[in-house]
matplotlib code that plots the C-alpha trace (Angstrom):
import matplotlib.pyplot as plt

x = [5.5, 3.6, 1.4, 4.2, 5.8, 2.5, 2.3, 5.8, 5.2, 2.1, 3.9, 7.5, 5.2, 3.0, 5.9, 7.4, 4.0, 4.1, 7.8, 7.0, 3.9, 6.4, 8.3, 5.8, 4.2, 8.0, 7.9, 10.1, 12.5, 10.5, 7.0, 8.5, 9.1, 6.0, 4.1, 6.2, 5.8, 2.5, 1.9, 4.0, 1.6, -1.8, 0.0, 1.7, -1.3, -3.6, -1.2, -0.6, -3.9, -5.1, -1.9, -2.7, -6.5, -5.7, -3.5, -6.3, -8.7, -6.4, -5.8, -9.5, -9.5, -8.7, -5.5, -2.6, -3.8, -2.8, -5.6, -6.8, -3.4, -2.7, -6.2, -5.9, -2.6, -4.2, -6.7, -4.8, -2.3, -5.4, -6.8, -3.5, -2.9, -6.7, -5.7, -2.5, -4.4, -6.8, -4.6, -2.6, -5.5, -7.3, -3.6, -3.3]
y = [0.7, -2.2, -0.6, 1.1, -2.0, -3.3, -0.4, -0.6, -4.0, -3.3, -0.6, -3.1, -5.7, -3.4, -2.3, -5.8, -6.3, -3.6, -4.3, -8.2, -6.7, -4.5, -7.1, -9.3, -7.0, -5.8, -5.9, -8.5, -7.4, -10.1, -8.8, -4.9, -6.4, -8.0, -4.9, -2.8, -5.0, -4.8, -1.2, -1.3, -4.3, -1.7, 0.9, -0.6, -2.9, 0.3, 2.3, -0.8, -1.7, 1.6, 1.9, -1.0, -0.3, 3.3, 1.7, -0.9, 1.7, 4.6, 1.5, 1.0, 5.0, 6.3, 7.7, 7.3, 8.8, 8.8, 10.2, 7.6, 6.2, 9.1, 9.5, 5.8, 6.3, 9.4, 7.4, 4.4, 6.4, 8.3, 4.5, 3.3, 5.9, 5.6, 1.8, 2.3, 5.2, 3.1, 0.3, 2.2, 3.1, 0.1, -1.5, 1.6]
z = [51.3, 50.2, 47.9, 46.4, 45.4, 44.0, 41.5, 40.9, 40.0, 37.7, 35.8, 35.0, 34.1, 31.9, 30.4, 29.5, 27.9, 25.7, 25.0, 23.8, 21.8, 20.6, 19.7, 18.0, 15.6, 14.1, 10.3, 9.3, 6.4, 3.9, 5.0, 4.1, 0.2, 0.0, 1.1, -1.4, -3.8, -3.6, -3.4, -6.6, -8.0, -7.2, -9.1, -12.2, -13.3, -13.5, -16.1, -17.9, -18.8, -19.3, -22.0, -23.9, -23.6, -25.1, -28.0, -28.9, -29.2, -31.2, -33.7, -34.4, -35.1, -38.4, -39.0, -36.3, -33.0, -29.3, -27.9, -26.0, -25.1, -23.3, -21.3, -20.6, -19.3, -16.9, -16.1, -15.1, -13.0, -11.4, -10.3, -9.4, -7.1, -5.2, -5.0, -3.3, -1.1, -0.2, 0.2, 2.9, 4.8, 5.2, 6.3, 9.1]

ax = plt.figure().add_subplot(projection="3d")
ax.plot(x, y, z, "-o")
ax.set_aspect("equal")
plt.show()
């Protein structure tokens, strides 16, 4: 009977452990925002420099042009999107 209550014992206080652990590594409402925030930071900067590095380069070409503005833009989501992949598995 003894030994049953030991492991009784063991298994409610392994419990309460996981429970405060639990507990402790919660996402707080604040640290949500700031992770969205900067998934949407590892995304955004990409496509915008990629945009004005395309337009900078179509107005040193001749004539008017958005070549380069639109593989700049592709090429800035493509990076954007490896960064917030990345991002997310490194974090998990």
């Amino acid at each position: 009977m003894n030994t049953a209550h030991q492991r009784l014992k063991k298994q409610v206080e392994r419990q309460a452990k996981r429970m405060r652990n639990a507990e402790q590594q919660r996402s707080t409402l604040v640290g949500q925002a700031v992770y969205l925030g900067m998934l949407g930071l590892l995304f955004v900067l990409p496509v915008i420099g990629g945009v004005y590095l395309g337009y900078w380069l179509d107005s040193r070409a001749a004539g008017y042009s958005v070549v380069w503005t639109v593989l700049m833009l592709l090429l800035g989501v493509l990076v954007g999107a490896i960064n917030v992949y990345l991002f997310i598995v490194k974090r998990e």
